[in-house]
matplotlib code that plots the C-alpha trace (Angstrom):
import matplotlib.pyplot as plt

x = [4.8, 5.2, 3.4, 6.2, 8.5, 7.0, 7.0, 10.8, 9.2, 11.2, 11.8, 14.8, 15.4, 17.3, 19.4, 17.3, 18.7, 19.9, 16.3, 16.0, 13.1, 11.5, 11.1, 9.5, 11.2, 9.5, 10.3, 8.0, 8.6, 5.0, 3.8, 6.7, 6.6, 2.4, 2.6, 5.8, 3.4, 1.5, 1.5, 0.5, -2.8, -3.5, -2.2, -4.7, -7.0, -6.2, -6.2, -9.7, -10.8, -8.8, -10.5, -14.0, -13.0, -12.2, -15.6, -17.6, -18.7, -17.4, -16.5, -14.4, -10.9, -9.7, -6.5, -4.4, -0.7, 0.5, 3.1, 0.8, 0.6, -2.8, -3.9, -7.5, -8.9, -11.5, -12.4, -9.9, -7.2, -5.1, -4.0, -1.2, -0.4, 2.6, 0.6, -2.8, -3.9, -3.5, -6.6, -8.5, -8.3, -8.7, -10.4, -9.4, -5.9, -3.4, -2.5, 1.8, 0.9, -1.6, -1.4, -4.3, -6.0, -5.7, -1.8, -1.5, -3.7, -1.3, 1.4, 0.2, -0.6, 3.2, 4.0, 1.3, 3.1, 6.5, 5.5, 4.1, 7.1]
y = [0.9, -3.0, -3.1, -0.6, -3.2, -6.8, -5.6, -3.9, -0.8, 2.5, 6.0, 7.5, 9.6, 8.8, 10.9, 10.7, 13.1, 15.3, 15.5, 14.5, 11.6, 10.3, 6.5, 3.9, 0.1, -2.7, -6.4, -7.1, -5.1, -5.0, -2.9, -0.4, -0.2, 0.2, 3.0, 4.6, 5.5, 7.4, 11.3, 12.8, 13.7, 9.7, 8.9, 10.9, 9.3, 6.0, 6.4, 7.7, 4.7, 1.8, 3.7, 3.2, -0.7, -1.2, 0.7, -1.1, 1.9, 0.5, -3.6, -3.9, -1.6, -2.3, 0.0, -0.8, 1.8, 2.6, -0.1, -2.6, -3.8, -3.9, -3.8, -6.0, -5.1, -6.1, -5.7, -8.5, -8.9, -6.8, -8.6, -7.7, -9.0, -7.6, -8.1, -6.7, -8.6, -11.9, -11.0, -9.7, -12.6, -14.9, -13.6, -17.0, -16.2, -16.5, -13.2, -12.7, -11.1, -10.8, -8.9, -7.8, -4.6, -3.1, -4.0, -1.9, 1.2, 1.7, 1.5, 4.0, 6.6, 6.3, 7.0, 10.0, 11.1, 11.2, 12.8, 15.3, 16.4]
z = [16.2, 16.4, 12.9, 11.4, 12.8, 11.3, 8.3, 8.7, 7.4, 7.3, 5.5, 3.9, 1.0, -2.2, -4.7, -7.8, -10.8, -8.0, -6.7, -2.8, -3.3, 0.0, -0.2, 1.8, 1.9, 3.7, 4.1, 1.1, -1.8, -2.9, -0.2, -0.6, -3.9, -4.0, -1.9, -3.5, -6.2, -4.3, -3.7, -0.4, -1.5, -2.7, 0.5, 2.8, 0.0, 0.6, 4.8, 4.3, 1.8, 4.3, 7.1, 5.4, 4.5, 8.7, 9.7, 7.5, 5.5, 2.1, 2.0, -1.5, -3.1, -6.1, -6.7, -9.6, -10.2, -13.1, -12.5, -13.3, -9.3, -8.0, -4.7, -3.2, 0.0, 1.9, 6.3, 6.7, 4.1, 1.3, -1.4, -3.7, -7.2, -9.5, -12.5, -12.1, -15.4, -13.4, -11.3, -14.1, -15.8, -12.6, -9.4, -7.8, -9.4, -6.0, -4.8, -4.5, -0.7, 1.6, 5.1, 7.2, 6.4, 9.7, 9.4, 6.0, 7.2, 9.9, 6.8, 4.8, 7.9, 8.1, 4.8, 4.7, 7.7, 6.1, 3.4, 5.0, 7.3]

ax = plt.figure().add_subplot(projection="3d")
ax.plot(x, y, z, "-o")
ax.set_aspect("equal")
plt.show()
């Protein structure tokens, strides 16, 4: 759980419209606001692709939201950038937050496991 804790990640649900929405917050808004986009069935998608990136099976993601974030993964890293566009047009462009792969797979088991309660 110590990688729940570094990034201060936690679960709660909001009043939305009077719908009960389940959220996700985390010490950098990019990550919780990537996976806030996310249904459970992208979420068991995107445990199976991280899982693939840490075995080796597949070596590159590129997941872009409808928010315009985008998300870059490789073995090693995740990258995050709030404008998508800036990476498109620059694949050297800086990335607004990187965190270790492993770090972020054990992030959206989490969330995949809160929604699924």
């Amino acid at each position: 759980m110590s990688v729940l804790n570094d990034y201060k990640v936690r679960f709660g649900v909001q009043d939305a419209f009077g719908e009960q929405i389940k959220m996700i917050y985390a010490n950098n808004g990019l990550i919780s606001n990537f996976l806030y986009e996310h249904s459970l069935i992208e979420v068991n998608e995107l445990v199976d692709i991280f899982t693939k990136l840490l075995t080796g099976e597949i070596t590159f993601l590129e997941k872009p939201t409808q928010s315009f974030l985008l998300c870059i993964a490789n073995l090693t890293e995740t990258k995050f950038y709030d404008e998508g566009d800036i990476w498109y047009n620059n694949p050297n462009a800086t990335p607004d937050f990187v965190m270790p792969t492993s770090d972020f797979k054990v992030i959206v088991e989490a969330w995949r496991d809160y929604l699924a309660q």
